[in-house]
ROKOLPA-105131 format. One record per residue (C-alpha): x, y, z; residue in one letter; residue number from 0. Coordinates in steps of 0.02 Angstrom, whole numbers, plus 50000, padded with zeros to 5 digits. Example, Ala and Ser with C-alpha at 12.3 -4.5 7.8 and 13.67 -1.06 7.14 Angstrom:
BEGIN
{site {50615 49775 50390} "A" 0}
{site {50684 49947 50357} "S" 1}
This chain:
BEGIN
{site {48141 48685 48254} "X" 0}
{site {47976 48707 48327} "X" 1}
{site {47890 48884 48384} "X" 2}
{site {47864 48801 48538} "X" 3}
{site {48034 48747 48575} "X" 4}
{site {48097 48912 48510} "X" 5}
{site {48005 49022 48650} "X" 6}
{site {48047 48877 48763} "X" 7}
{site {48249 48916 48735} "X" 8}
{site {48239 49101 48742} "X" 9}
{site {48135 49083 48895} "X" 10}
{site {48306 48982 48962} "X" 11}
{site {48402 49108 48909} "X" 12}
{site {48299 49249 48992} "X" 13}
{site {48300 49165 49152} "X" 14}
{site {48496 49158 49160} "X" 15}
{site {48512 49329 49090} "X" 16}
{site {48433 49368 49251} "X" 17}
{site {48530 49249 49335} "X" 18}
{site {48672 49353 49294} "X" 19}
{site {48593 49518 49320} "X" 20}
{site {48550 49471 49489} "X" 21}
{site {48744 49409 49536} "X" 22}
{site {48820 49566 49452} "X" 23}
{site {48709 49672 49550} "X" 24}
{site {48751 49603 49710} "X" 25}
{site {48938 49624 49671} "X" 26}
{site {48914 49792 49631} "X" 27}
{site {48836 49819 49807} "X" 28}
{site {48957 49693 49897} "X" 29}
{site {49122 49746 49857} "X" 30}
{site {49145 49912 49881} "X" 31}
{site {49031 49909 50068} "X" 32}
{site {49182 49758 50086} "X" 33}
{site {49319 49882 50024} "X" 34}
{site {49227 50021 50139} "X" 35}
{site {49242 49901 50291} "X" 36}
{site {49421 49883 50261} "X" 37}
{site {49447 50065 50296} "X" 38}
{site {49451 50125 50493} "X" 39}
{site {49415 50302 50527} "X" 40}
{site {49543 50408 50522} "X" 41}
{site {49652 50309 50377} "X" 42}
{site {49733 50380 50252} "X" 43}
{site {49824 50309 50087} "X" 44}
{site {50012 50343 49995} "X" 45}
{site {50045 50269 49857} "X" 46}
{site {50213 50275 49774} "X" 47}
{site {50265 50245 49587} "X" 48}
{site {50420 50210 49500} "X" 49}
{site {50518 50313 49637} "X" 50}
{site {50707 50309 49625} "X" 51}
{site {50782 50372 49792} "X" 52}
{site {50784 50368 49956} "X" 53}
{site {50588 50335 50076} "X" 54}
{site {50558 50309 50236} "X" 55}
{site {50391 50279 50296} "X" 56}
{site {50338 50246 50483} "X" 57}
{site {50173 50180 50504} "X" 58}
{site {50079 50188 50676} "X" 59}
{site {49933 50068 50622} "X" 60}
{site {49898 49982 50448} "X" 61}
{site {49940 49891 50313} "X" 62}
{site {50067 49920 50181} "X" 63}
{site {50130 49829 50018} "X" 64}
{site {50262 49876 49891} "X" 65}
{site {50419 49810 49790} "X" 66}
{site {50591 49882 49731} "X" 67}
{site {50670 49838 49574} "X" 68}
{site {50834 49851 49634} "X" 69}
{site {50864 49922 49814} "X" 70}
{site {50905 49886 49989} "X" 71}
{site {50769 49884 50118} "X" 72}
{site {50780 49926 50302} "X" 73}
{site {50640 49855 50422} "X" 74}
{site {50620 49898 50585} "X" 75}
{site {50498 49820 50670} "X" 76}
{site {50475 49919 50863} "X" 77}
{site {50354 49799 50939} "X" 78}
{site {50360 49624 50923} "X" 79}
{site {50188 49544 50881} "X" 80}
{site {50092 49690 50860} "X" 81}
{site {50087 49664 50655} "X" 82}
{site {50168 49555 50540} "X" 83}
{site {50306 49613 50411} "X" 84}
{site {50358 49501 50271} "X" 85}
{site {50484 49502 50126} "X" 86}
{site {50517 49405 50002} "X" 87}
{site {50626 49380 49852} "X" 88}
{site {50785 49478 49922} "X" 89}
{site {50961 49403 49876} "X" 90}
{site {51031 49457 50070} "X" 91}
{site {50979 49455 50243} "X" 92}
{site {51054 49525 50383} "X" 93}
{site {50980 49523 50541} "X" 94}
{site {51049 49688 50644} "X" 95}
{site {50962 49641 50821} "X" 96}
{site {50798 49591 50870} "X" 97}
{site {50711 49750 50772} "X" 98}
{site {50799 49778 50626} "X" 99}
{site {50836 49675 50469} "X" 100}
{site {50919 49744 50312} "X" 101}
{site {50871 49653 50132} "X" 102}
{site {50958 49688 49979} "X" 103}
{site {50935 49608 49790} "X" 104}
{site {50813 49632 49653} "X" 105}
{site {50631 49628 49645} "X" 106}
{site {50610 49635 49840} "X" 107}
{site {50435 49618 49891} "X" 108}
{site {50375 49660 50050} "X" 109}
{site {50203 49676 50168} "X" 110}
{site {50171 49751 50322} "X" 111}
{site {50009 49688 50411} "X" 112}
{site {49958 49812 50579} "X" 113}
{site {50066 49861 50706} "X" 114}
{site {50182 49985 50716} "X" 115}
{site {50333 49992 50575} "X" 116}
{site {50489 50079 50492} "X" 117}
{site {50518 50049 50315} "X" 118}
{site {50706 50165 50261} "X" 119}
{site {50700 50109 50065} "X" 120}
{site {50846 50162 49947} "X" 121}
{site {50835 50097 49782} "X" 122}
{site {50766 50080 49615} "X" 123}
{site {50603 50071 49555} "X" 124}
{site {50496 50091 49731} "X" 125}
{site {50325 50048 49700} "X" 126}
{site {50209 50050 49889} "X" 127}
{site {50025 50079 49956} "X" 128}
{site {50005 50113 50108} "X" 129}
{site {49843 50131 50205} "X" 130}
{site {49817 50205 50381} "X" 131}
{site {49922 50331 50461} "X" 132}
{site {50091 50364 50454} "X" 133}
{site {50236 50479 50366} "X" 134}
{site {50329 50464 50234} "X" 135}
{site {50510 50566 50194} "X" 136}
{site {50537 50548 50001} "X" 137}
{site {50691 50591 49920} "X" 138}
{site {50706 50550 49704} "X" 139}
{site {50890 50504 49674} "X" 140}
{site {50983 50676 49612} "X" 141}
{site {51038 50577 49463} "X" 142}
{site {50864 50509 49421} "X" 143}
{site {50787 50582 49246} "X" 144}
{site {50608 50532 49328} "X" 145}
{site {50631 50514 49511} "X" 146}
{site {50445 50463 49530} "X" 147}
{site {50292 50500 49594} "X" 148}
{site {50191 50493 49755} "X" 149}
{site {49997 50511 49783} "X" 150}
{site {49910 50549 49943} "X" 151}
{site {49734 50488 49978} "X" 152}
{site {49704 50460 49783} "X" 153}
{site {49729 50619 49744} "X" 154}
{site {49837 50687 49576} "X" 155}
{site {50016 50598 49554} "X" 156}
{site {50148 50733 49607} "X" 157}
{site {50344 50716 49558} "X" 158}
{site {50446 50671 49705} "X" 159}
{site {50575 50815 49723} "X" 160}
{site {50772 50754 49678} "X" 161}
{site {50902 50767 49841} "X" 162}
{site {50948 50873 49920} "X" 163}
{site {50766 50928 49934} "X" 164}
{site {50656 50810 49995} "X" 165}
{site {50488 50795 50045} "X" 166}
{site {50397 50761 50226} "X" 167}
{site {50195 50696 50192} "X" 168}
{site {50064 50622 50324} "X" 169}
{site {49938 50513 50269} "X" 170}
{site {49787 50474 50390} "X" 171}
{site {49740 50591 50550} "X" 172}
{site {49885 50586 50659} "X" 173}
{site {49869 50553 50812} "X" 174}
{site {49859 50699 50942} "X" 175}
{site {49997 50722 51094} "X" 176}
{site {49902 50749 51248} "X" 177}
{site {49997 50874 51361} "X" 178}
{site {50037 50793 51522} "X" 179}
{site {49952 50883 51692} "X" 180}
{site {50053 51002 51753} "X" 181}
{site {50103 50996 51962} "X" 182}
C-alpha cells in the first residue's frame, strides 16, 4: 500500500469519526430537552417495584405504566374520553358499568394516557411509573418477606410498610381547593 493511499484512508476515517461525533453530540443535547418537554410543571413521578399488596393510585392528569405478575386490577375510568387506559394480557374481564372494569390473570399490563384515573391493584409483583399528579395508598401484603418498594420523584427506594399499616404519598403539586365566596 501506498503512503498516499494510506493518509487518503485515515483521512476517511477521520471524517466519519466526526461524522459520529457530530450525531452523538446532538443526541446528547436532543434527548433529554425531548425528555424535559415531556414533563409539565407541576409533575411529579412514583415508581413502584416488586410490591406485593394492595395500591391504589388516582391520577388527576398524566400518564402511567406498570404490570402485575399475578393480581387483579381495578380501573376506573371517571370521565370518558378525557385519557386513554389500556390493558393487556389479563386472563378475565369483567365490565362492572360504564367506569369500572376488573382484570384478573398473570402478567397484566396496563397504560394510562391523560385524563383522570383510579387504578385499586392487589396482587403480586406490582411494578408502575407514574408521572404527573396524583396519590397513591400502598399496602405490602402482611405475609410478604419483601413487600416492595416505592420511590417518589427519583428519590431513594423506601420499603412499602406490610398491612395493617399502610402508606398515603402525593406525587406532583396537588392541586389547590379554592374556598367558595361566602353570602
Amino acid at each position: 500500500m501506498s503512503l498516499i493511499q494510506s493518509i487518503i484512508r485515515q483521512e476517511t476515517l477521520f471524517l466519519s469519526m466526526r461524522r459520529l461525533c457530530l450525531i452523538l453530540l446532538c443526541g446528547l443535547v436532543a434527548v433529554p430537552a425531548a425528555l424535559a418537554g415531556a414533563r409539565v410543571a407541576g409533575d411529579g413521578v412514583l415508581e413502584l417495584s416488586k410490591v406485593d399488596g394492595t395500591v391504589v393510585v388516582t391520577g388527576t392528569r398524566g400518564t402511567l405504566w406498570g404490570q402485575i405478575d399475578k393480581g387483579k386490577l381495578t380501573v376506573t375510568d371517571p370521565i370518558a374520553d378525557d385519557g386513554m387506559i389500556y390493558v393487556s394480557g389479563a386472563e378475565k374481564t369483567h365490565p362492572v358499568n360504564d367506569t369500572v372494569t376488573v382484570y384478573g390473570g398473570t402478567d397484566i399490563r396496563f397504560r394510562v394516557t391523560g385524563g383522570k384515573y383510579k387504578l385499586n391493584i392487589k396482587g403480586l409483583g406490582i411494578d408502575l411509573t407514574a408521572v404527573g399528579v396524583g396519590t397513591a395508598q400502598l399496602a405490602g401484603d402482611v405475609l410478604a418477606t419483601d413487600p416492595g418498594n416505592y420511590a417518589l420523584d427519583s428519590g431513594k427506594w423506601i420499603p412499602v410498610p406490610s398491612f395493617p399499616a399502610s402508606r398515603f404519598v402525593q406525587f406532583g403539586v396537588q392541586p389547590t381547593m379554592v374556598p367558595s365566596p361566602g353570602p
